[in-house]
C-alpha positions as CSV (number, residue, x, y, z in Angstrom):
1,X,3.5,-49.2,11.1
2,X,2.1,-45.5,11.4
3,X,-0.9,-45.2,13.7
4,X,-4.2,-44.1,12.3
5,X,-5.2,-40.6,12.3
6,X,-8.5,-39.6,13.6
7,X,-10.6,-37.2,11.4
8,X,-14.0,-35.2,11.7
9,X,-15.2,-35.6,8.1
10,X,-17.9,-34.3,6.1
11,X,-19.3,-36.7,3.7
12,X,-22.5,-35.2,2.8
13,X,-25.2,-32.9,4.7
14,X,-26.0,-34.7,8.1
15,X,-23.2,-36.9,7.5
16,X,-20.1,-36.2,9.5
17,X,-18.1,-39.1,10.4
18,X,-15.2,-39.4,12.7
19,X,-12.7,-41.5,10.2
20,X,-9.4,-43.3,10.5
21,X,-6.9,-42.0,7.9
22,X,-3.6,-43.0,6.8
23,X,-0.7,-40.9,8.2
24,X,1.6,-39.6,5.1
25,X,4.8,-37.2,5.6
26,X,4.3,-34.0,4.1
27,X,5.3,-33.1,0.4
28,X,7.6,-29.9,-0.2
29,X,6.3,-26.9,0.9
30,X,4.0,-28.6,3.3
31,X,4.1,-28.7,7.5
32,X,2.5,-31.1,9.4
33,X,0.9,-30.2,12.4
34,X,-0.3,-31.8,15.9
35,X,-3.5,-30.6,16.1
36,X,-4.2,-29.4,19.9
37,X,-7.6,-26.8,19.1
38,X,-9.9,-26.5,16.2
39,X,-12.8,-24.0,16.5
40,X,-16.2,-24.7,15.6
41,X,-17.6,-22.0,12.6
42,X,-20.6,-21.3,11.5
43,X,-20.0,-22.3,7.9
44,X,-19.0,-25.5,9.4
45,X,-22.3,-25.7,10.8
46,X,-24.1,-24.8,7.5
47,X,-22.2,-27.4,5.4
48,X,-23.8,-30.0,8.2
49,X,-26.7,-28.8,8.0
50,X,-27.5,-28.6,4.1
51,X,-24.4,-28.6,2.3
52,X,-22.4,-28.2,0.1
53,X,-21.9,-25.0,-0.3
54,X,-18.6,-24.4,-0.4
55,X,-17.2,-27.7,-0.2
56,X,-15.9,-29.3,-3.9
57,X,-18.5,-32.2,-4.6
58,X,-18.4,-32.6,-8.3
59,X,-14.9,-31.3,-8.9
60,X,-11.3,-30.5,-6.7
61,X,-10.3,-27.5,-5.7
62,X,-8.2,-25.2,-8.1
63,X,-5.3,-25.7,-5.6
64,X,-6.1,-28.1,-2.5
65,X,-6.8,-31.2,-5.9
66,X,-9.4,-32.5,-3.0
67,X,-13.5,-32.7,-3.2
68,X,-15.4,-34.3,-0.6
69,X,-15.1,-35.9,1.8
70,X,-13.7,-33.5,3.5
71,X,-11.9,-32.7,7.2
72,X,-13.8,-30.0,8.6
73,X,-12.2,-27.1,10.6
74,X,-9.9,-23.9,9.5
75,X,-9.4,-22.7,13.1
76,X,-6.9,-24.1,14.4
77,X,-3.7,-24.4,16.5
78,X,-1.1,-27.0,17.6
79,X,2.6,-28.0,17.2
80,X,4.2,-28.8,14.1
81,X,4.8,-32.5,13.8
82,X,7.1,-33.0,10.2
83,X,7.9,-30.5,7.8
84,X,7.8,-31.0,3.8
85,X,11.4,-30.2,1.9
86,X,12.2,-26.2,1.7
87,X,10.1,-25.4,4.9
88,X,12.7,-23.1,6.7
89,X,10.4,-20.5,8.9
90,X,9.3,-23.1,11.7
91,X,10.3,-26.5,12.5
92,X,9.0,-29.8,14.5
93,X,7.7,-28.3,18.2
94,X,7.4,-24.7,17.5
95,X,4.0,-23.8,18.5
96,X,2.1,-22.4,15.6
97,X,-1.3,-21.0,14.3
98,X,-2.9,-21.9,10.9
99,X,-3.9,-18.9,8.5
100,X,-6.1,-21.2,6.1
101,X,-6.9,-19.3,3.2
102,X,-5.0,-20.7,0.0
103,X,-3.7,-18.5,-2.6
104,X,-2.3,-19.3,-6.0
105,X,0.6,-16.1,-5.9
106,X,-0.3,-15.7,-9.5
107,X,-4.0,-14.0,-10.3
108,X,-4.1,-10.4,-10.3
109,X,-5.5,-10.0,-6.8
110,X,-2.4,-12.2,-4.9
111,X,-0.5,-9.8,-7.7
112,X,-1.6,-6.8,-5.6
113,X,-1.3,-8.2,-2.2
114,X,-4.9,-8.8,-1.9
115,X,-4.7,-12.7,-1.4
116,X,-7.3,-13.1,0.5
117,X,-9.7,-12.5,-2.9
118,X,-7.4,-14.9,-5.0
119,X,-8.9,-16.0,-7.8
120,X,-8.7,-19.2,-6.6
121,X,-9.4,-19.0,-2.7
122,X,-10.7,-21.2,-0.8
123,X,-10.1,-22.5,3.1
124,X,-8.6,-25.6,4.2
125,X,-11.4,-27.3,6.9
126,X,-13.5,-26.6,3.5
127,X,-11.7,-26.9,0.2
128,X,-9.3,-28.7,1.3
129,X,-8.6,-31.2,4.5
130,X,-8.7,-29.1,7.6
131,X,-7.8,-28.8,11.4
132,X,-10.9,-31.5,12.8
133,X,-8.2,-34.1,13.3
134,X,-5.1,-35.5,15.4
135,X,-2.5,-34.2,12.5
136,X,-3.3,-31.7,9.8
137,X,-1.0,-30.8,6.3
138,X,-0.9,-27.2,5.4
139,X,1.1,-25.1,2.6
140,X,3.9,-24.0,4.6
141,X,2.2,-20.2,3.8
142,X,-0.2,-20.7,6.4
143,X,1.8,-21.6,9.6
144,X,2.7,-18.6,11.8
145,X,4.8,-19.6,14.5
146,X,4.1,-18.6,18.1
147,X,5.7,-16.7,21.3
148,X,6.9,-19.0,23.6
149,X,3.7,-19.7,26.1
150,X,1.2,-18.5,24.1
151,X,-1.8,-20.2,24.9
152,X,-3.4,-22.5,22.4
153,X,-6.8,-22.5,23.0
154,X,-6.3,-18.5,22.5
155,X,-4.4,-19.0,19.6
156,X,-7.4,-21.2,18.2
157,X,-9.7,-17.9,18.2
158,X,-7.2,-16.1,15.8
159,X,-8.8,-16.5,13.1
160,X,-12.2,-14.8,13.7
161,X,-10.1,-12.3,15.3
162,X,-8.7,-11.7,11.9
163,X,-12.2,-11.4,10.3
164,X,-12.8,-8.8,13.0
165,X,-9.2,-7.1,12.5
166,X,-9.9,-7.0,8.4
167,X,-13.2,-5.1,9.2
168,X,-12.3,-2.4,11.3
169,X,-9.5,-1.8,9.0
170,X,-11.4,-1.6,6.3
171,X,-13.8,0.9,8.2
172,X,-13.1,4.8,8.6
173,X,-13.4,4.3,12.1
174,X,-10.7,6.6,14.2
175,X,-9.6,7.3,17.5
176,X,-12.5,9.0,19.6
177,X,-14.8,7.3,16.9
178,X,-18.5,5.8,18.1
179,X,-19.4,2.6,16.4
180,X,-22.4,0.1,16.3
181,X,-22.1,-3.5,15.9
182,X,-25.1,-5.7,14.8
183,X,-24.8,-9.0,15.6
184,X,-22.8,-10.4,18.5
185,X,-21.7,-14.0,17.8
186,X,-17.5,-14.8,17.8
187,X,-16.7,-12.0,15.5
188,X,-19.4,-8.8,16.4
189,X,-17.9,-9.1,20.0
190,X,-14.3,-9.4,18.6
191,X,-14.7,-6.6,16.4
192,X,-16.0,-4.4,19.7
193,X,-12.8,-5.5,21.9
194,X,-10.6,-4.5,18.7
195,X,-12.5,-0.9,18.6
196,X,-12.1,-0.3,21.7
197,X,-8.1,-1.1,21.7
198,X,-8.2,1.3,19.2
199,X,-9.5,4.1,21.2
200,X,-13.5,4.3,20.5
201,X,-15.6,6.5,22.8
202,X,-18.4,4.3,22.4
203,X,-19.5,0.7,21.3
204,X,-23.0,0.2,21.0
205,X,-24.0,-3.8,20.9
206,X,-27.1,-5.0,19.2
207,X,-28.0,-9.1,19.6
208,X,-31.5,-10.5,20.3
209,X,-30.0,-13.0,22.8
210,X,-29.9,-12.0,26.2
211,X,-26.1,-14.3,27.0
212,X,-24.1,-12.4,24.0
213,X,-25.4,-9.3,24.9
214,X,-23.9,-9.8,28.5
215,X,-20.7,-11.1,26.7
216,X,-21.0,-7.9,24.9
217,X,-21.0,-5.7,28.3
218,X,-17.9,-7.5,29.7
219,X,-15.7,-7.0,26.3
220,X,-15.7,-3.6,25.9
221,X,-19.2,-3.1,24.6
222,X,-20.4,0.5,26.2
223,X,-24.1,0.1,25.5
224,X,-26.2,-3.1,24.4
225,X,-29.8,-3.5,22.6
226,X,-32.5,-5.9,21.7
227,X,-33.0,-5.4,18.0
228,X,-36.6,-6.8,18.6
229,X,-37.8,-3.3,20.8
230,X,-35.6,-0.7,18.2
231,X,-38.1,1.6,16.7
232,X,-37.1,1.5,13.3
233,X,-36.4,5.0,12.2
234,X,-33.2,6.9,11.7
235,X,-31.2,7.1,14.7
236,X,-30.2,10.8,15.8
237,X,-28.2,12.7,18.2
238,X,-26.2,10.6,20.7
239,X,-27.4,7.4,19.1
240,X,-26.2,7.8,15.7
241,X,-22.8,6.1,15.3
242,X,-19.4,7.2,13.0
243,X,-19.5,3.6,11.8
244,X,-21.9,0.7,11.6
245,X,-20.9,-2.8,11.4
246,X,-23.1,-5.6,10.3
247,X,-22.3,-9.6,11.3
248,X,-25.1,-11.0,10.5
249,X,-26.2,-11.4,7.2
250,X,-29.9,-11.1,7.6
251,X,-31.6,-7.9,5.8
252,X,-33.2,-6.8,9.5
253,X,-29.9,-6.4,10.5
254,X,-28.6,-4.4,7.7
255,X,-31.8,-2.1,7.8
256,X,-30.2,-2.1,11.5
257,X,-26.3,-1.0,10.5
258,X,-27.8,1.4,8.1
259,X,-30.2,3.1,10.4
260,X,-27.6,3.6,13.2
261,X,-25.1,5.1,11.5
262,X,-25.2,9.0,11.2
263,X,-25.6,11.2,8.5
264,X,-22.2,10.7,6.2
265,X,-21.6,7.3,8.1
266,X,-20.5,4.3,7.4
267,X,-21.9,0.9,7.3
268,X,-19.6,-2.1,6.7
269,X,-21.5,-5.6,6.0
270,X,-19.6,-8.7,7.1
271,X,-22.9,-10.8,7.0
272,X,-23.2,-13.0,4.2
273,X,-26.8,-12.3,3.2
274,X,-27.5,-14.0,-0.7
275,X,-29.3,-10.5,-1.3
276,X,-30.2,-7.0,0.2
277,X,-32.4,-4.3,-0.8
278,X,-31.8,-0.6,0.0
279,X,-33.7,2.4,0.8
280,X,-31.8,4.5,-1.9
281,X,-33.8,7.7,-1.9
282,X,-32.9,8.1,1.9
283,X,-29.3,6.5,1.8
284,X,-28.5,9.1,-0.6
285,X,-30.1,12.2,0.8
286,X,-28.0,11.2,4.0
287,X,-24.6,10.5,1.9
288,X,-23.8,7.2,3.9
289,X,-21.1,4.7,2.7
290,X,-21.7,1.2,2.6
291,X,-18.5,-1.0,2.7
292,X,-17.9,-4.9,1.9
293,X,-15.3,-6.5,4.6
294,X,-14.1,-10.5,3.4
295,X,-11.6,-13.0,5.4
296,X,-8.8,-11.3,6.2
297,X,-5.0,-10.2,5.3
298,X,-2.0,-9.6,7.3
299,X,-3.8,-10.0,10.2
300,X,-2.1,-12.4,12.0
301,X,1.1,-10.8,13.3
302,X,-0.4,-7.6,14.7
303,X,-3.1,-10.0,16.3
304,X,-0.6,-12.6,18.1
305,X,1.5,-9.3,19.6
306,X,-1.8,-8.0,20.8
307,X,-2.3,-11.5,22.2
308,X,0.9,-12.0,24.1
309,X,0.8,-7.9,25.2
310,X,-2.4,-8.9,27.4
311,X,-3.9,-6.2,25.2
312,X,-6.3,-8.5,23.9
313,X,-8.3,-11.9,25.7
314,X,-9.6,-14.0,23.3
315,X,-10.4,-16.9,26.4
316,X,-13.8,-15.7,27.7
317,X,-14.9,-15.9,24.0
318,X,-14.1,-19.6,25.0
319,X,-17.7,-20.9,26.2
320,X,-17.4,-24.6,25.5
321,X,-14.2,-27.4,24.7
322,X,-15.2,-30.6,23.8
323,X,-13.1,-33.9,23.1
324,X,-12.5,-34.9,19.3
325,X,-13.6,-38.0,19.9
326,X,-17.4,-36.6,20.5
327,X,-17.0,-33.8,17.7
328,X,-19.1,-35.5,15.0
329,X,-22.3,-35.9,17.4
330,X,-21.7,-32.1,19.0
331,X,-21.3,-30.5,15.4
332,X,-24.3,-32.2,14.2
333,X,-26.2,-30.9,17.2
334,X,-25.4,-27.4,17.0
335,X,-26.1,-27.8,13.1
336,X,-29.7,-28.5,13.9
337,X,-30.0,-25.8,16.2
338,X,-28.2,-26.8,19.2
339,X,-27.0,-24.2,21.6
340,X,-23.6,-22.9,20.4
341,X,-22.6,-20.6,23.0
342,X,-20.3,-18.2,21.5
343,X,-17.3,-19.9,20.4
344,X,-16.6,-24.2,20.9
345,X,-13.6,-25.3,20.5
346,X,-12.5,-29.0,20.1
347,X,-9.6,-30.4,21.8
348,X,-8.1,-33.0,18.8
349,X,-5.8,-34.4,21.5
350,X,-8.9,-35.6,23.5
């Protein structure tokens, strides 16, 4: 008989259990993975805390067919385990990373490339059963296979990396640019590492907390500030920046992004704020830009070669690993307001 599989699950809002589940091969198309790292999110944390929000209650998902309860996590890394029929592009033990948006290949948006805004997206670890567990089944889509040696717990922090990547492509930013990032959790910081990789002549860091702004000064931030002693105003001069980017989601920090960047600047929001208002006499009159930035899309390759180059470090965003088996109790902590540290990671073979 197959042994149980352990599972972090979300049931409801302050109810995340860890579950035994039945261990099934995967259908065609699918991949199976040994789990070895799962990151902890923040929209994990929100589902915790007073969920659902994105999690299917009522209904399934367009294209998981699951609803709750479901296995948190969508950052994740391990080994594949079994592999569905017509899986050809990595077999059991390569070492993989999980891209976990689903896509349909159909709507009009996957149509143009642009899966990551299918009509029917959604993230496993949310829509579907995710990476919080011993074994994890993915659409074969999502599994990038790995350099040989390419560490795990790294490869676990490739998907905020991604978020970051998205955004600064998205921006105007160039080599020489300046740049401001508000908000330095797991993706602000990433998104300053990435800018400066790409040649900016300075990265201005903004964070009220005194830890990310010193994880900020040893990732290739140039400059860091307390948003809570900024004299709001219009930046000028030297401290007016080519391109703003918000991680927030908070309408102090967009008034923030907005105010730092120069006249014909650019301000990308990757801050999930339900609604923001605007100055639009004086956004005009300075002829800024404002640019949405959402998930990611063929980020993955360029990230892992920037990975295994030793271009980029994605380990001292690492701040915390704990064992799966205590996973339920720490996510439920850090949902009520426990310290997060920048980036925890769970180790599901623990």
């Amino acid at each position: 008989m197959t042994a149980p599989v352990l599972a972090v699950r979300w049931h409801a809002a302050r109810d995340v259990r860890l579950d035994e589940l039945v261990r099934t091969p995967p259908d065609r198309g699918f991949v199976e993975i040994a789990v070895a790292y799962c990151g902890v999110c923040g929209s994990d944390l929100h589902e915790i805390a007073d969920g659902p929000h994105a999690i299917p209650v009522d209904a399934p998902h367009q294209l998981s067919g699951m609803s709750a309860p479901i296995t948190l996590g969508h950052e994740f890394s391990g080994t594949v385990s079994a592999v569905g029929a017509d899986v050809t592009h990595v077999r059991v033990g390569d070492a993989v990373v999980i891209e976990p948006n689903y896509r349909c290949g159909r709507c009009d948006q996957c149509r143009m490339g642009r899966y990551h805004t299918c009509a029917s997206f959604g993230f496993v670890g949310l829509m579907g059963n995710g990476g919080l567990a011993e074994r994890a089944t993915v659409p074969g889509y999502m599994v990038h296979r790995l350099p040989s040696g390419f560490d795990l717990a790294s490869a676990a922090v490739l998907e905020p990396a991604a978020v970051a990547l998205h955004a600064v492509r998205r921006s105007s930013f160039t080599p020489g640019g300046t740049a401001a990032v508000v908000g330095l959790g797991p993706v602000g910081l990433l998104v300053g590492q990435l800018l400066r990789i790409k040649g900016a002549s300075r990265i201005l860091g903004i964070d009220p907390e005194p830890s990310r702004r010193e994880a900020a000064l040893t990732t290739g931030f140039d400059q860091v500030a307390d948003p809570t002693t900024i004299e709001p105003g219009q930046a000028t001069g030297e401290d007016a920046v080519d391109v703003s980017f918000e991680v927030v989601g908070r309408q102090s920090a967009v008034d923030l992004a907005i105010s730092f960047a120069r006249f014909g600047g650019e301000i990308i929001l990757l801050g999930l704020a339900p609604r923001i208002s605007l100055a639009a006499f004086n956004f005009v009159n300075s002829e800024k830009t404002l640019k949405a930035s959402v998930g990611y899309n063929n980020c993955h390759a360029e990230l892992i070669d920037l990975v295994e180059s030793g271009t980029l470090d994605l380990r001292p965003l690492i701040t915390r690993i704990v064992p799966l088996r205590h996973a339920s109790e720490t996510l439920t902590r850090m949902a009520s307001g426990g310290n997060t540290g920048i980036k925890t990671l769970v180790d599901c073979r623990a």
